[in-house]
C-alpha positions as CSV (number, residue, x, y, z in Angstrom):
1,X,0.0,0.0,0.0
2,X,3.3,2.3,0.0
3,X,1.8,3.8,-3.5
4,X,-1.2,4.8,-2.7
5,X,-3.7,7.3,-0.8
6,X,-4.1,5.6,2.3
7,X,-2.2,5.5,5.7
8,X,-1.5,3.0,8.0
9,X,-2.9,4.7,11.6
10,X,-2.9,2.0,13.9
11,X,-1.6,-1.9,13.9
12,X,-2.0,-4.1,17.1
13,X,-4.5,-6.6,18.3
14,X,-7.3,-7.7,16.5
15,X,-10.2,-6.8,19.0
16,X,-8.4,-2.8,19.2
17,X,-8.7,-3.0,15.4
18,X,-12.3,-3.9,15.5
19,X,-12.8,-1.1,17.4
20,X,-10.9,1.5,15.5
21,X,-13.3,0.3,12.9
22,X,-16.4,0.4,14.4
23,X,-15.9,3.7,15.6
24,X,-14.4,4.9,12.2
25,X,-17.7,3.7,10.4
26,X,-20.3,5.5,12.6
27,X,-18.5,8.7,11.5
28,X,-18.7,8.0,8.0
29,X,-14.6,6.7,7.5
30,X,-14.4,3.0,5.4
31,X,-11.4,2.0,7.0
32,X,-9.0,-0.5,5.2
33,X,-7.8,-3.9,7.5
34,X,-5.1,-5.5,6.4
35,X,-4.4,-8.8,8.3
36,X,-2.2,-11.0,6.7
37,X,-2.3,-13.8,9.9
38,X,-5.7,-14.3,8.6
39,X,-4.7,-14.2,5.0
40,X,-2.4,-16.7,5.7
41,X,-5.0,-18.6,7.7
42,X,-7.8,-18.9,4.7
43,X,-4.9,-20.2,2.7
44,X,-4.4,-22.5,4.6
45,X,-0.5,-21.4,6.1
46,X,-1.9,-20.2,9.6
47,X,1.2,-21.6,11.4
48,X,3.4,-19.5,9.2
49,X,2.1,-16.2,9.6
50,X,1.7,-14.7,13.2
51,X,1.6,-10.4,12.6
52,X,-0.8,-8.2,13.6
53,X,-3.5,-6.5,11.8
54,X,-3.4,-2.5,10.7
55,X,-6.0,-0.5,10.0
56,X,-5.2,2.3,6.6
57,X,-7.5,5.1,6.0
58,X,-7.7,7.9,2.7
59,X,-5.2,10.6,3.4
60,X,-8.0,12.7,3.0
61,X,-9.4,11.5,6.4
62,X,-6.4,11.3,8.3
63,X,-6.7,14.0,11.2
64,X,-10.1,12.7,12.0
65,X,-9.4,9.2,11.9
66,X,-6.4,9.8,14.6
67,X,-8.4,11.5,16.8
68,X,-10.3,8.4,17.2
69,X,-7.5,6.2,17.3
70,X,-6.1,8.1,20.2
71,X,-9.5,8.2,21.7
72,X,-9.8,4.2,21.5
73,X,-6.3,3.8,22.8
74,X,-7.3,6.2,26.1
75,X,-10.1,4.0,26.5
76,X,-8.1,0.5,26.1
77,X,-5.3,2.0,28.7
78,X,-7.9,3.0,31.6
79,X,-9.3,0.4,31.6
């Protein structure tokens, strides 16, 4: 994804992820998840690949869409 529009904001566990993009989506943002542990596990080579997933947004939506990663992660550290 180095050529392209998007940005990688945030990579770490899955069920963080999920909630990036949950809370991305009710504001409007179609975050991009690459997770290539579970790439690896539809084909069929889950032993192989252990890495995290990371969420990308449009350049465009940047600012907004760190704002809510940072809000997320506040959440996940008080807890």
């Amino acid at each position: 994804m180095s050529d392209s529009e998007y940005v990688k904001i945030y990579t770490g566990n899955y069920i963080i992820v999920q909630l990036i993009k949950d809370r991305l989506e009710q504001v409007g943002i179609s975050p991009v998840i690459k997770d290539e542990s579970e790439s690896g596990r539809l084909a069929g080579f889950a032993a192989a690949l252990q890495g995290q997933p990371e969420v990308y947004v449009h350049e465009k939506e940047l600012g907004e869409a760190v704002k809510i990663v940072e809000t997320v992660r506040g959440e996940m550290e008080n807890k």
